[in-house]
ROKE-347769 format. One record per atom (N, C-alpha, C, O): x, y, z; residue in one letter; atom name. Coordinates in nm, 3 decimals. Example, Ala and Ser with C-alpha at 12.3 -4.5 7.8 and 13.67 -1.06 7.14 Angstrom:
BEGIN
1.319; -0.569; 0.780; A; N
1.230; -0.450; 0.780; A; CA
1.320; -0.330; 0.780; A; C
1.424; -0.332; 0.846; A; O
1.285; -0.225; 0.708; S; N
1.367; -0.106; 0.714; S; CA
1.290; 0.003; 0.787; S; C
1.341; 0.114; 0.804; S; O
***
This chain:
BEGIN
9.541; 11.520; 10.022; X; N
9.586; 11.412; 10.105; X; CA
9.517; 11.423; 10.239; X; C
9.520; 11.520; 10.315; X; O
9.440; 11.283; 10.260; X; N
9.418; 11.295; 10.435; X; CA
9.550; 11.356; 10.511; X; C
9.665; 11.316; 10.496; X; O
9.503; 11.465; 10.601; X; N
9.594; 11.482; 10.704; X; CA
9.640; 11.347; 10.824; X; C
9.744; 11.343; 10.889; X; O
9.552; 11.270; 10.826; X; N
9.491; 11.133; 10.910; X; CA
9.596; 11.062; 10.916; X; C
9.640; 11.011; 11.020; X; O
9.671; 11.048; 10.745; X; N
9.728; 10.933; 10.674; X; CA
9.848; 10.945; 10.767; X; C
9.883; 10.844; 10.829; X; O
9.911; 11.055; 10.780; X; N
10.044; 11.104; 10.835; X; CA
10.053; 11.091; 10.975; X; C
10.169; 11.092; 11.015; X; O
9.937; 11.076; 11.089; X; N
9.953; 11.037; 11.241; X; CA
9.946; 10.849; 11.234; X; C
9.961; 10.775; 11.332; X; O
9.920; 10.804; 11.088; X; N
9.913; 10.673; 11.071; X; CA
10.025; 10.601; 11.051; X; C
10.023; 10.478; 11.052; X; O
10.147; 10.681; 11.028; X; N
10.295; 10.611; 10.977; X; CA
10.376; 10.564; 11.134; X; C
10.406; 10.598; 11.248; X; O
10.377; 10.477; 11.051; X; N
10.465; 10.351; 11.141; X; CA
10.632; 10.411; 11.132; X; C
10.703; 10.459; 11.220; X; O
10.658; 10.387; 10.996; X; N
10.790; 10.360; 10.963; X; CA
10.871; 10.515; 10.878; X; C
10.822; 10.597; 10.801; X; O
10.990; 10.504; 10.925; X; N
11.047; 10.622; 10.873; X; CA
11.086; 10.640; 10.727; X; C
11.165; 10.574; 10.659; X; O
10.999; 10.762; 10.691; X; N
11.009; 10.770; 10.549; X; CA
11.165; 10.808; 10.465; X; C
11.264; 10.810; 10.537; X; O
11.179; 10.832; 10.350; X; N
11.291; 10.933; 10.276; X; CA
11.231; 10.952; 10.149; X; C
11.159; 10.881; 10.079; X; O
11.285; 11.079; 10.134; X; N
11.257; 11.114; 10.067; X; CA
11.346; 11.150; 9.944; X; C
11.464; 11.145; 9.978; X; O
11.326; 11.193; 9.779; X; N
11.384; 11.139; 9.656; X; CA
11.356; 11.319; 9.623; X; C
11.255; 11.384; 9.596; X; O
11.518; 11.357; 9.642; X; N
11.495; 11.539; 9.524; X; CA
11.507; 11.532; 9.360; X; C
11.484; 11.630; 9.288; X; O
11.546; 11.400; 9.311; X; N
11.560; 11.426; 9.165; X; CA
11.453; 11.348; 9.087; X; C
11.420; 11.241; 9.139; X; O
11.414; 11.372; 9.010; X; N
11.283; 11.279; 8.911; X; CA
11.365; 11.203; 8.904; X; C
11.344; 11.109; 8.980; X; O
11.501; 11.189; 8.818; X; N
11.558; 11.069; 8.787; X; CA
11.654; 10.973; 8.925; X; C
11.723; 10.871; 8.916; X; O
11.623; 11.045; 9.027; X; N
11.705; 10.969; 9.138; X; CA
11.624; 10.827; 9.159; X; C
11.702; 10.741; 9.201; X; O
11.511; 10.786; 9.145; X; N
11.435; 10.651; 9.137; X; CA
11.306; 10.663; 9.111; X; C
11.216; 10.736; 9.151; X; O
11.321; 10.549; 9.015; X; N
11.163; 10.544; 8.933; X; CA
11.114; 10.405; 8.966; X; C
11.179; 10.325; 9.033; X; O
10.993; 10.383; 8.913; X; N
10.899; 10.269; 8.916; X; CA
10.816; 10.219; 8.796; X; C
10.787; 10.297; 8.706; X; O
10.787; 10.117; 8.796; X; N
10.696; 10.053; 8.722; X; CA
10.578; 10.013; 8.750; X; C
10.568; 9.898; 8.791; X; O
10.453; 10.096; 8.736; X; N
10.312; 10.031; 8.782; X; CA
10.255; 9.968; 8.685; X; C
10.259; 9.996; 8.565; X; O
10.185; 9.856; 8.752; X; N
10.053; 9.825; 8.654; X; CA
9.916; 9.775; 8.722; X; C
9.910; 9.747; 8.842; X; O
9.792; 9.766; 8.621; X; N
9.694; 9.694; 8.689; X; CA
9.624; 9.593; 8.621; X; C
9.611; 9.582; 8.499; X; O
9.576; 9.510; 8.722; X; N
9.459; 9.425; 8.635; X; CA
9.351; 9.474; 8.641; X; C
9.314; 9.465; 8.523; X; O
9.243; 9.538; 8.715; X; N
9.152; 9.614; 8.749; X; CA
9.146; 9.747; 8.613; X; C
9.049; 9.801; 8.561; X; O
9.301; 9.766; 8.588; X; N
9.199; 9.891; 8.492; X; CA
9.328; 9.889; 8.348; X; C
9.439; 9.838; 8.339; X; O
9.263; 9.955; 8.271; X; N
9.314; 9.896; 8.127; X; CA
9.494; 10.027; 8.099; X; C
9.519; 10.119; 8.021; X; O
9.583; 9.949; 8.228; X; N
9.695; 10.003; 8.187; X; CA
9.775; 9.873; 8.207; X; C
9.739; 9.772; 8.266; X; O
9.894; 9.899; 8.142; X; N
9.992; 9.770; 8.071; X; CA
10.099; 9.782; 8.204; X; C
10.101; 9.713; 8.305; X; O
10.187; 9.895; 8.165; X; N
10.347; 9.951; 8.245; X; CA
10.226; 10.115; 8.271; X; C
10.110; 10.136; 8.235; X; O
10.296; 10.174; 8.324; X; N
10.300; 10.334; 8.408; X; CA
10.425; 10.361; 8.433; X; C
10.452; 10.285; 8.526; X; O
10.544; 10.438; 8.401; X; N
10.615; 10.442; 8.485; X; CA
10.607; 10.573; 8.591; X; C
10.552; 10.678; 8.558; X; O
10.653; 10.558; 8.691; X; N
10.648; 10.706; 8.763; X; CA
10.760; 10.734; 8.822; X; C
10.856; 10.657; 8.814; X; O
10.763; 10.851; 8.891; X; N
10.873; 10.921; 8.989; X; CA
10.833; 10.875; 9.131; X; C
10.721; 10.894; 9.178; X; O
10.962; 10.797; 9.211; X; N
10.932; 10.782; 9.362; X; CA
10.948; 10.914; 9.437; X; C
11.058; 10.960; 9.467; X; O
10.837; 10.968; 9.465; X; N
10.940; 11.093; 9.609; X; CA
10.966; 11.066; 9.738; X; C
11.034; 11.129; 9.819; X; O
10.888; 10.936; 9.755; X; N
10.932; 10.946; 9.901; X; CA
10.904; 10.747; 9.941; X; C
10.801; 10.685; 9.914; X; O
10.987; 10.708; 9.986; X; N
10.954; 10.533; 10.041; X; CA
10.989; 10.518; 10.184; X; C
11.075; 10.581; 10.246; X; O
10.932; 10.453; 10.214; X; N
10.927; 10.392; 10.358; X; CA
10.912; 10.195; 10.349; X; C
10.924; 10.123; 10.250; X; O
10.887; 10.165; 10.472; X; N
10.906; 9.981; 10.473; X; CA
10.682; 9.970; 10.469; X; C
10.621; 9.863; 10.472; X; O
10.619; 10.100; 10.463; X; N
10.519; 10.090; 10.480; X; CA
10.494; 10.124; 10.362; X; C
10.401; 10.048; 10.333; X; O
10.521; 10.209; 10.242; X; N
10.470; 10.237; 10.105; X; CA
10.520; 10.327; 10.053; X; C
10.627; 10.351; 10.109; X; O
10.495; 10.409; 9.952; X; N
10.559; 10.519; 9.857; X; CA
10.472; 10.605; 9.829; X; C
10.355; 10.573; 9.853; X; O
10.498; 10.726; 9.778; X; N
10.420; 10.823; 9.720; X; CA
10.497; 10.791; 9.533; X; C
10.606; 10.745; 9.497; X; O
10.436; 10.818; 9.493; X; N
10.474; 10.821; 9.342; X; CA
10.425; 10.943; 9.247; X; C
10.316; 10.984; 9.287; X; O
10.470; 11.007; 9.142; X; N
10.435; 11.085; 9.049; X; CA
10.449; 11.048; 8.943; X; C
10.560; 11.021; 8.897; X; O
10.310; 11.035; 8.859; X; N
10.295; 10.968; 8.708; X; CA
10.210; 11.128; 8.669; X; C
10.154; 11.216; 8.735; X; O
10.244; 11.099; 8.500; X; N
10.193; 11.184; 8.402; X; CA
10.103; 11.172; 8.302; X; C
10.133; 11.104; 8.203; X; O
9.969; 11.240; 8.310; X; N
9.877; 11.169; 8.208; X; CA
9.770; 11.147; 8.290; X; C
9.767; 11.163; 8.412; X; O
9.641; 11.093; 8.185; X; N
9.505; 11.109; 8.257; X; CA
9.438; 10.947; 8.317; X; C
9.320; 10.914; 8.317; X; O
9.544; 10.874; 8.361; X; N
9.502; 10.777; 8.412; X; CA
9.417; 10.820; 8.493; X; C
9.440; 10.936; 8.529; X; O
9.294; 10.753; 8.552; X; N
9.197; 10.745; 8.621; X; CA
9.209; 10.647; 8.699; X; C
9.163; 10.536; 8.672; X; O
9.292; 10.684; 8.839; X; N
9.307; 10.534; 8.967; X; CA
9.248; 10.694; 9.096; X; C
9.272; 10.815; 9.097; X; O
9.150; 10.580; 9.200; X; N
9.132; 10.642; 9.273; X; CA
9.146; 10.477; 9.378; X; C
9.163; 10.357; 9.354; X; O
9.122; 10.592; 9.539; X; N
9.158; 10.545; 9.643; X; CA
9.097; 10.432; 9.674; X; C
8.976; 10.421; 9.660; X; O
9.179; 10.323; 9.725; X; N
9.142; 10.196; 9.692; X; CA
9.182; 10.114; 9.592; X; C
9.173; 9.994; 9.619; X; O
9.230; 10.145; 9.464; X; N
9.260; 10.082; 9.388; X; CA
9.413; 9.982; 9.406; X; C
9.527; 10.013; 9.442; X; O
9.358; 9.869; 9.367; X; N
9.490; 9.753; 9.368; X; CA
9.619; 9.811; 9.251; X; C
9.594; 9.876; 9.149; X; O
9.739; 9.775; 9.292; X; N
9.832; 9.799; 9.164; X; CA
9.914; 9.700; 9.165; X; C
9.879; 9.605; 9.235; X; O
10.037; 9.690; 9.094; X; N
10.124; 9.621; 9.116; X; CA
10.225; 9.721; 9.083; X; C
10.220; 9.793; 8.983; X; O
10.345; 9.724; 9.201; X; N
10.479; 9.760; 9.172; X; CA
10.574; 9.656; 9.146; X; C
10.635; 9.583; 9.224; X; O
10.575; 9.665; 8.965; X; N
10.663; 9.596; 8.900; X; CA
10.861; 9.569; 8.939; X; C
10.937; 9.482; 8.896; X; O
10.886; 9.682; 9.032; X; N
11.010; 9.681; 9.026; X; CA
11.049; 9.825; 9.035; X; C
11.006; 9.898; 8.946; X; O
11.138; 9.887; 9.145; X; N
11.207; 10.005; 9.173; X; CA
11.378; 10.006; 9.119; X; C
11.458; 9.913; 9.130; X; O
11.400; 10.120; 9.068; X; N
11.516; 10.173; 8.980; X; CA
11.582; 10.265; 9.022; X; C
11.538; 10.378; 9.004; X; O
11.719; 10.242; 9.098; X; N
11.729; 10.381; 9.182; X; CA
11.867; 10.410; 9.073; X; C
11.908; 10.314; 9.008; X; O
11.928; 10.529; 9.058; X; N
12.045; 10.589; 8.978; X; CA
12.121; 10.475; 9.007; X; C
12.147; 10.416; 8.902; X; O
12.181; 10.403; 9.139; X; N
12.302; 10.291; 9.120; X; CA
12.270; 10.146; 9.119; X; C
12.333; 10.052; 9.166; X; O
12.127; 10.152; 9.037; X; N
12.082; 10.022; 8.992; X; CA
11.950; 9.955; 9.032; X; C
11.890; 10.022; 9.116; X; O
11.879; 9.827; 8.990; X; N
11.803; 9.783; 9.058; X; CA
11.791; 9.777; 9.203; X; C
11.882; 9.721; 9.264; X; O
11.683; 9.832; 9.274; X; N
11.672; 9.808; 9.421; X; CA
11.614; 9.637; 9.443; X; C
11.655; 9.523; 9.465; X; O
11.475; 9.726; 9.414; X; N
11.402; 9.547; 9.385; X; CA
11.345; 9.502; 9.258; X; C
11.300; 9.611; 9.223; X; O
11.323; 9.447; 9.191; X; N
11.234; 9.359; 9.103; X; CA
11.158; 9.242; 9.089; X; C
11.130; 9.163; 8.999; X; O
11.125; 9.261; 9.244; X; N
10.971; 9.178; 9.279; X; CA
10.887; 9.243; 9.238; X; C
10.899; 9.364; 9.223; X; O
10.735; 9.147; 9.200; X; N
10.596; 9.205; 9.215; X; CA
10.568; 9.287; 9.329; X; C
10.590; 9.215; 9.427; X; O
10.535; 9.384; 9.364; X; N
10.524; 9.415; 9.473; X; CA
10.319; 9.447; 9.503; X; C
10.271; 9.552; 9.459; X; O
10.243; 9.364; 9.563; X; N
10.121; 9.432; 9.563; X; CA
10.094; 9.548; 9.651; X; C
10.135; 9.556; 9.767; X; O
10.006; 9.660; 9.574; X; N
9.983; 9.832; 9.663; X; CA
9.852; 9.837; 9.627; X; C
9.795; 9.775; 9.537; X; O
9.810; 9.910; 9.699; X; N
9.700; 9.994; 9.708; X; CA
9.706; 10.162; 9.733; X; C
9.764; 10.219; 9.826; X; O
9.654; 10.205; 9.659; X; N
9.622; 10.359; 9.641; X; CA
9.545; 10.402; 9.777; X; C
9.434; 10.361; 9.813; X; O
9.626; 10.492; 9.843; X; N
9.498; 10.549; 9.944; X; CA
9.483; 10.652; 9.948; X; C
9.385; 10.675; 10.017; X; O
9.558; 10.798; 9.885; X; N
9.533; 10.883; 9.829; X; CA
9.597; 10.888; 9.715; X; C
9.680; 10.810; 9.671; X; O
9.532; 11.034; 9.645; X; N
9.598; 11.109; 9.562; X; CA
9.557; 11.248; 9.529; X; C
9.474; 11.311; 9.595; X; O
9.607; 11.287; 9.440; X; N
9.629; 11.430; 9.433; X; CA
9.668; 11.509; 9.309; X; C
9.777; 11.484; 9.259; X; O
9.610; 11.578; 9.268; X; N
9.614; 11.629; 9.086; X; CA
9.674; 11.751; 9.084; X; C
9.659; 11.840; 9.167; X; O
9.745; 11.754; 8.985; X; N
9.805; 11.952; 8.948; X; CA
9.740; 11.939; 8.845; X; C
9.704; 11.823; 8.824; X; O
9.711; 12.017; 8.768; X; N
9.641; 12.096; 8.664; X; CA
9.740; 12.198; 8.637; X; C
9.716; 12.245; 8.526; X; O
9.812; 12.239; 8.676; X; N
9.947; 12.372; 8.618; X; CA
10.060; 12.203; 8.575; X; C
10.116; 12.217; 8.467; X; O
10.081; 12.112; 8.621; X; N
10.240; 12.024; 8.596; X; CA
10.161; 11.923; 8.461; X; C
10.221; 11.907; 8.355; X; O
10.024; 11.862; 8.482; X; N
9.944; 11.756; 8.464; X; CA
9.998; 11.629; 8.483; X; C
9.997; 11.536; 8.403; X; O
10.059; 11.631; 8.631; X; N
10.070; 11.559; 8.686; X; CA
10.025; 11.535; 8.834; X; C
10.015; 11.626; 8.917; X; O
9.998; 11.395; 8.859; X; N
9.958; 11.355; 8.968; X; CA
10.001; 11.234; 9.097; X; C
9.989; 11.121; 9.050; X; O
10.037; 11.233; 9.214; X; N
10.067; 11.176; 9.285; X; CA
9.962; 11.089; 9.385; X; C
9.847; 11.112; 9.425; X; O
10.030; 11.010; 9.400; X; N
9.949; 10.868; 9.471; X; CA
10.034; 10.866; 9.618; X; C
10.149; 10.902; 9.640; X; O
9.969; 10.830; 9.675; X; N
10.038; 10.768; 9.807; X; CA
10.006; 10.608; 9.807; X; C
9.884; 10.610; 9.817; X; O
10.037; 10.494; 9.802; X; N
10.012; 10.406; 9.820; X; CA
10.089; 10.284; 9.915; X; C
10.211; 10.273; 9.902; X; O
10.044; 10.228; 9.975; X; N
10.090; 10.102; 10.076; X; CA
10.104; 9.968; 10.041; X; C
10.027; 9.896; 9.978; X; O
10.222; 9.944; 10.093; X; N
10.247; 9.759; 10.028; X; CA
10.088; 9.696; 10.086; X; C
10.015; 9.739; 10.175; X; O
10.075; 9.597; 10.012; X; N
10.011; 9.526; 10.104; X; CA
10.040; 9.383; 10.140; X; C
9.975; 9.299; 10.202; X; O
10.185; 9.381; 10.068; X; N
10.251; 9.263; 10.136; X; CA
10.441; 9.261; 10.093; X; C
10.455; 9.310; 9.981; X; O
10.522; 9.235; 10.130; X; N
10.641; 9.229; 10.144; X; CA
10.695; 9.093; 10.132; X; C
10.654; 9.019; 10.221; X; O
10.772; 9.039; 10.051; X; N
10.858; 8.925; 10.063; X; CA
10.979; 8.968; 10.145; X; C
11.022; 9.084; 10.147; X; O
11.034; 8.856; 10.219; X; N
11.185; 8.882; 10.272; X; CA
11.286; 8.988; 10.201; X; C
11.339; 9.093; 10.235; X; O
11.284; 8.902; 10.080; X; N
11.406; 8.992; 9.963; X; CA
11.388; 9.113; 9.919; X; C
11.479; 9.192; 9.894; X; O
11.232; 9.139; 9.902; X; N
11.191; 9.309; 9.912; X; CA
11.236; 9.359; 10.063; X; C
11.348; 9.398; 10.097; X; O
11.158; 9.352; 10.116; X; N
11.168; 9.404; 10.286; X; CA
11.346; 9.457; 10.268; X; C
11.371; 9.576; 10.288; X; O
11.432; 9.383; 10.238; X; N
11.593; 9.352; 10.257; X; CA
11.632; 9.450; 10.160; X; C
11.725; 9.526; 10.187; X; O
11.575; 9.456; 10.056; X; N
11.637; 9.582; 9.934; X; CA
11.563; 9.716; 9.964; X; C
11.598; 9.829; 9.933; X; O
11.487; 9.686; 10.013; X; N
11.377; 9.897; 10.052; X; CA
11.433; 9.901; 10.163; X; C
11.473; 10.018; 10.167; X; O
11.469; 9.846; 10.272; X; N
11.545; 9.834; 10.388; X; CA
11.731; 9.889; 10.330; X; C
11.812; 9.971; 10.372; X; O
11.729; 9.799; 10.227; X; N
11.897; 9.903; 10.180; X; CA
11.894; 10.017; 10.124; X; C
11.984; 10.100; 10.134; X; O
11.773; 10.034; 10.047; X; N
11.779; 10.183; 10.009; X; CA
11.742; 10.233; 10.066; X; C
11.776; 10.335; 10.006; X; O
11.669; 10.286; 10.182; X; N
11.645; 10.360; 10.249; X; CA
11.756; 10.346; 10.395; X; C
11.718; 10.417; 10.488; X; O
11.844; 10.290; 10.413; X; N
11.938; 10.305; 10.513; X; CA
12.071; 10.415; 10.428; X; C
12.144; 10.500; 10.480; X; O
12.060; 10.362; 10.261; X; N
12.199; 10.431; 10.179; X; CA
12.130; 10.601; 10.163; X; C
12.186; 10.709; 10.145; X; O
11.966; 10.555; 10.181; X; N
11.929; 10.733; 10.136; X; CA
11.954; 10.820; 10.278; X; C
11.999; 10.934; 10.289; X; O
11.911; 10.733; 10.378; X; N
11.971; 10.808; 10.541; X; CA
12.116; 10.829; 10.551; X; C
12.150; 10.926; 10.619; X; O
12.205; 10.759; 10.498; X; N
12.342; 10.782; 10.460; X; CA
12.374; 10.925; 10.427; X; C
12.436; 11.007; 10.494; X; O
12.310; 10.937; 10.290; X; N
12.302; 11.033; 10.207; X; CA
12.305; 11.165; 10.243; X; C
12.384; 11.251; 10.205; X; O
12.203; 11.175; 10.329; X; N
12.158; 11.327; 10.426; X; CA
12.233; 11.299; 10.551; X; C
12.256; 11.397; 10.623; X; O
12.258; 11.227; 10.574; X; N
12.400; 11.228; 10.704; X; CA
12.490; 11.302; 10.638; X; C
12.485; 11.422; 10.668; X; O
12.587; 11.266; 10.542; X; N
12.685; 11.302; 10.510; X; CA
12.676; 11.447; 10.411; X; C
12.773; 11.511; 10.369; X; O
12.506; 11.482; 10.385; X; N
12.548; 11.604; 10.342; X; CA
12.505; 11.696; 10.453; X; C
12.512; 11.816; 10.429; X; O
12.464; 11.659; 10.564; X; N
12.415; 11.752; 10.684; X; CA
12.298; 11.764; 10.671; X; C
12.273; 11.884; 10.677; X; O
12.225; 11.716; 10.659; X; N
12.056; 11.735; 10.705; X; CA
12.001; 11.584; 10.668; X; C
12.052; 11.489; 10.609; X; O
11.868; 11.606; 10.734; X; N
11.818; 11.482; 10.788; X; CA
11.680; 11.501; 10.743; X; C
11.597; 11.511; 10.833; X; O
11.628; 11.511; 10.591; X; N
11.440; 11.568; 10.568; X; CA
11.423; 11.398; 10.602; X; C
11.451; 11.323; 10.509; X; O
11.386; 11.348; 10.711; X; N
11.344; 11.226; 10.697; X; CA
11.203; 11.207; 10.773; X; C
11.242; 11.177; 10.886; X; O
11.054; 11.206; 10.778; X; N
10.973; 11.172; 10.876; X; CA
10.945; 11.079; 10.929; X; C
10.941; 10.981; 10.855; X; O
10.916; 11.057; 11.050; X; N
10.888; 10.915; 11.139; X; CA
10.776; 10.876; 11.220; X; C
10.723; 10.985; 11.243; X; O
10.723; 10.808; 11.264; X; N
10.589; 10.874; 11.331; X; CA
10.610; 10.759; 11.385; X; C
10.533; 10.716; 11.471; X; O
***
């Protein structure tokens, strides 16, 4: 990961400790995948990091679409959402790999549901006593 990317954040992130605490749906037109699903670890009102499994081949720059976010107490959003990849990052011990990627555009009704989950995930670490949240 650029170190760069992180003096570049606008908006305050949160972050996701369980694989199954919220997932996603990627796809592309650019390259020959249908659905992806992945693991969110971390969202902000500026983009997500995600963890998918398998030898997809997306590098930085690449267009996606986020089909729709799934958090444990239900749909967040299920707009199109358009992203772009601006890093990523490979294990070779998990064979899995993470993306960082940025909206590159927001409807009202998105903005309004990543805006509720991420106020219920600041909730969350309020009430259990800690705060892993970054802001820049």
């Amino acid at each position: 990961m650029n170190a760069n990317l992180t003096e570049q954040r606008r908006h305050i992130r949160v972050y996701f400790n369980s694989a199954e605490e919220i997932i996603c749906q990627l796809s592309s037109e650019e390259k020959a995948v249908e659905s992806l699903s992945a693991t969110v670890l971390d969202l902000g009102m500026g983009g997500l990091r995600v963890s998918v499994t398998g030898g997809i081949a997306f590098a930085a720059g690449d267009r996606l679409v986020l089909n729709g976010l799934t958090h444990r107490t239900g749909y967040c959003c299920d707009q199109r959402l358009p992203l772009e990849v601006r890093w990523l990052s490979a294990s070779a011990q998990t064979g899995r790999f993470d993306m960082g990627c940025r909206f590159l555009s927001l409807a009202e009704k998105s903005r309004a549901s990543i805006d509720s989950l991420i106020r219920m995930k600041i909730s969350e670490y309020q009430n259990g006593g800690s705060l892993p949240i970054l802001s820049t």
